[in-house]
Backbone as numpy.savetxt, mean C-alpha at the origin, in Angstrom:
# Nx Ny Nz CAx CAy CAz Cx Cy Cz
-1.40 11.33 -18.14 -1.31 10.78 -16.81 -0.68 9.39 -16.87
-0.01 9.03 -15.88 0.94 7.92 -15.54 -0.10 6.72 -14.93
-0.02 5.85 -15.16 -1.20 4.38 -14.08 0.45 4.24 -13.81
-0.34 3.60 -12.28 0.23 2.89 -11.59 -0.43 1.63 -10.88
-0.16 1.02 -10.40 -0.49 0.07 -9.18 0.54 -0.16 -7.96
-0.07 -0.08 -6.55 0.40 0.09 -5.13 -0.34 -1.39 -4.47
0.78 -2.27 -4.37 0.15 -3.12 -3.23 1.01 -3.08 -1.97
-0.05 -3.32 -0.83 0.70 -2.88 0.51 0.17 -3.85 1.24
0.44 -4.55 2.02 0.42 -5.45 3.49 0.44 -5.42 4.47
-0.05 -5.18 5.02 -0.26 -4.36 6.53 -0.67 -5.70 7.45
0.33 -5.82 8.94 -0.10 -6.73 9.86 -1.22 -7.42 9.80
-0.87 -7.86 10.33 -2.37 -9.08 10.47 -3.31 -8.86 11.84
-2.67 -8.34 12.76 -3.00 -8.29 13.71 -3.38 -7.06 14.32
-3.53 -6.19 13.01 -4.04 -4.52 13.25 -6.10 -4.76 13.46
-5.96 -3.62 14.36 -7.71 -3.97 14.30 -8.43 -2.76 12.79
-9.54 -3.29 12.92 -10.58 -2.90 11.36 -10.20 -1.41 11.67
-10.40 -0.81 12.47 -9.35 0.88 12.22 -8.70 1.62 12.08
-7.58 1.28 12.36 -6.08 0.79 12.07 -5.91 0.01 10.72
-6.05 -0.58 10.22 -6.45 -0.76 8.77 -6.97 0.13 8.03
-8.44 0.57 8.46 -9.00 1.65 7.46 -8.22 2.99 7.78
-7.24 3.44 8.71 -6.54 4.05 8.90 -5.28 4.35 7.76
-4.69 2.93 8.00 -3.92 2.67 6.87 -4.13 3.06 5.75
-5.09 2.29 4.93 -5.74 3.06 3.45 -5.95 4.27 3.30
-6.44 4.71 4.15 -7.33 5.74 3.82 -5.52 6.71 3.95
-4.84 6.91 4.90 -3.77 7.44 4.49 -2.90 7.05 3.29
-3.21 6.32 2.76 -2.22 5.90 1.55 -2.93 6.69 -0.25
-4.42 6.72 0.41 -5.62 7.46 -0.27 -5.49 8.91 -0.80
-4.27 9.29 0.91 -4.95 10.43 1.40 -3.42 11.37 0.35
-2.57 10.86 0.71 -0.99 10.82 -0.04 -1.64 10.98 -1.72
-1.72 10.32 -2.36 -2.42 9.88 -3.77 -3.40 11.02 -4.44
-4.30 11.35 -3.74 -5.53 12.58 -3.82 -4.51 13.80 -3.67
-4.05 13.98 -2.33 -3.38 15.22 -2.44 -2.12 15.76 -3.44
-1.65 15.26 -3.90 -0.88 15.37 -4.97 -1.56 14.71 -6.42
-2.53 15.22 -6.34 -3.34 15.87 -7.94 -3.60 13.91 -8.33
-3.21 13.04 -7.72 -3.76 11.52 -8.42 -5.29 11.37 -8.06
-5.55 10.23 -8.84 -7.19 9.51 -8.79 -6.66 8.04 -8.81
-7.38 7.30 -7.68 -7.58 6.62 -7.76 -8.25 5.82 -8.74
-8.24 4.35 -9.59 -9.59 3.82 -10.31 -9.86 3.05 -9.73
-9.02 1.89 -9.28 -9.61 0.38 -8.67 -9.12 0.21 -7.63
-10.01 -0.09 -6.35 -9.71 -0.82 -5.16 -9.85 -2.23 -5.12
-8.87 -3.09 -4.53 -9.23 -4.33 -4.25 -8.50 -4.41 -3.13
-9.59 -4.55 -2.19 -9.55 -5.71 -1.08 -9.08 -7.12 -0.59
-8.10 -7.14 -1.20 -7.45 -8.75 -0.98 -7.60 -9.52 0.04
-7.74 -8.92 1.19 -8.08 -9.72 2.56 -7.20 -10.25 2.99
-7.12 -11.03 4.19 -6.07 -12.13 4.65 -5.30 -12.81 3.84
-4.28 -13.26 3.65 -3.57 -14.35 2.74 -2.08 -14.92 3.66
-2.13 -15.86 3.46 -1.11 -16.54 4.02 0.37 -16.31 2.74
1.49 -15.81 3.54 3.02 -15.80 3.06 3.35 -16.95 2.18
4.26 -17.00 1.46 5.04 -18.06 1.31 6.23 -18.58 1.78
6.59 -17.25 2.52 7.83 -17.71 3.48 7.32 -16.59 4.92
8.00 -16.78 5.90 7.81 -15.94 6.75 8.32 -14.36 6.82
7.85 -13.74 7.09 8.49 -12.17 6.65 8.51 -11.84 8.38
10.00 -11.02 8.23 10.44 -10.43 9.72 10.65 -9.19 9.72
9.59 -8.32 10.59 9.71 -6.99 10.65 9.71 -6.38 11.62
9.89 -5.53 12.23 10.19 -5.40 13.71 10.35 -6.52 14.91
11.01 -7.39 14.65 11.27 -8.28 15.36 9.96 -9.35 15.61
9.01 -9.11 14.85 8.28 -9.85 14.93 7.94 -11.18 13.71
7.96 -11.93 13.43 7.66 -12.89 12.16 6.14 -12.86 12.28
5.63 -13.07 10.95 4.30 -12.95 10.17 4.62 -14.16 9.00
3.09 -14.48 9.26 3.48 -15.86 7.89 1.59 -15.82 7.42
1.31 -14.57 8.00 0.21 -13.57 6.74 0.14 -11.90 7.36
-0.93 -11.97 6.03 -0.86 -10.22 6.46 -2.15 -10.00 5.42
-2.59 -8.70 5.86 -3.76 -7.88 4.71 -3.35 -7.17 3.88
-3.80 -7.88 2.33 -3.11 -7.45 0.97 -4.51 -6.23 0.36
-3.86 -5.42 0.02 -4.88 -4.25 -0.55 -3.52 -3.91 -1.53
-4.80 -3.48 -3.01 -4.13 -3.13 -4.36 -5.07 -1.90 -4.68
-3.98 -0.76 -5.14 -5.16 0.12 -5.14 -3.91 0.58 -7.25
-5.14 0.98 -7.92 -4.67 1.40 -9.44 -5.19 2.74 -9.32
-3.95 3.56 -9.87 -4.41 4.93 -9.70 -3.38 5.78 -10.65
-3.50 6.91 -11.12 -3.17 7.94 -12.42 -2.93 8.70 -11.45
-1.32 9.33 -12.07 -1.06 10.50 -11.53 -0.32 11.28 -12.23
-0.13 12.59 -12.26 0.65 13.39 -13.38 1.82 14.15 -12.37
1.92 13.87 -10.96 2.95 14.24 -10.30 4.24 13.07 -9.98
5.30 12.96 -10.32 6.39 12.05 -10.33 5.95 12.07 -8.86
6.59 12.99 -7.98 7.09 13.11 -6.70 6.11 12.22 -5.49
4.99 12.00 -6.42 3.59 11.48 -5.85 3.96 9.62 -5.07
5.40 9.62 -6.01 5.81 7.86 -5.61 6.97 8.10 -4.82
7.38 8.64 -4.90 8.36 9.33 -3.73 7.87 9.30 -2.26
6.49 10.31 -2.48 6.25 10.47 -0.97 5.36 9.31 -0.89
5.11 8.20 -1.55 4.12 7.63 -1.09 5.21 6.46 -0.31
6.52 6.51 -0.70 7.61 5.27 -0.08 7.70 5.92 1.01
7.79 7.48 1.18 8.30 8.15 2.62 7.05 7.55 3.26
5.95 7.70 3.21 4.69 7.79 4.24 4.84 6.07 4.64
5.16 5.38 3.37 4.38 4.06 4.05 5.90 3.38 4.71
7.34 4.23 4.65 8.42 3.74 5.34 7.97 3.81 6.64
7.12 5.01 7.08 6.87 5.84 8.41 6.00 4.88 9.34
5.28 4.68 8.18 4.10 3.32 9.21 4.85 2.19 9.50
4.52 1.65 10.50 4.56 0.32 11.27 3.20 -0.80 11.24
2.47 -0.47 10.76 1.22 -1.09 10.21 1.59 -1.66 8.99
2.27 -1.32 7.87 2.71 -1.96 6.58 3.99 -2.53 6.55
3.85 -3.50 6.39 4.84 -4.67 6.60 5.90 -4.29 4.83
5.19 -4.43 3.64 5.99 -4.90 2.71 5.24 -3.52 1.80
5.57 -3.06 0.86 4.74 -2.74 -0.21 5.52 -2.86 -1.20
4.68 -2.83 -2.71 4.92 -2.49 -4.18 4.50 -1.56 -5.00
4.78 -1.05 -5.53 4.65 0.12 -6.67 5.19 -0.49 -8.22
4.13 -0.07 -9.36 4.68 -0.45 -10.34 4.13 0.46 -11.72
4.28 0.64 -12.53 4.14 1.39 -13.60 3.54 0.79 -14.75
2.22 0.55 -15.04 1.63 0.22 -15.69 1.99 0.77 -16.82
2.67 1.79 -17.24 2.03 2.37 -19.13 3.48 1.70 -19.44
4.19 0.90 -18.35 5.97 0.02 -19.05 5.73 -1.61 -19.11
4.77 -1.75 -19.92 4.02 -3.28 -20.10 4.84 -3.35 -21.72
């Protein structure tokens, strides 16, 4: 199995359901194509270092969540860029490949 790590940013101005909305679909992507999650972190609020412009709106924070997770399906990072292109709740994300340290 492959580790990875996914951090994603989602508005600031989404309410607590819409958030757990968010995750839990990014969860939901990850599980269904044969991954496990290991570590959640909750990053919470954080202020930008520059302003970020996304739908015409500027943000200078947002809610950072990191989630580490194993998967033995490639295609699994594929669809996870399609799903979180689709949302408007996630401002920025990252993906990265832990076992290329």
């Amino acid at each position: 199995m492959s580790k990875y790590e996914i951090m994603f940013i989602v508005r600031p101005n989404v309410e607590e359901e819409k958030l757990t909305d968010a995750r839990n679909k990014i969860q939901d992507v990850i599980n269904q194509r044969g991954g496990q999650i290991t570590e959640t972190n909750d990053m919470g609020r954080r202020r930008f270092a520059y302003v970020i412009n996304h739908d015409q709106q500027k943000y200078h924070e947002g809610l950072y969540t990191v989630y580490q997770f194993e998967t033995t399906d490639a295609s699994t990072l594929t669809e996870l860029d399609r799903v979180i292109n689709i949302d408007d709740r996630i401002i920025r994300h990252l993906t990265i490949n832990l076992d290329e340290k």
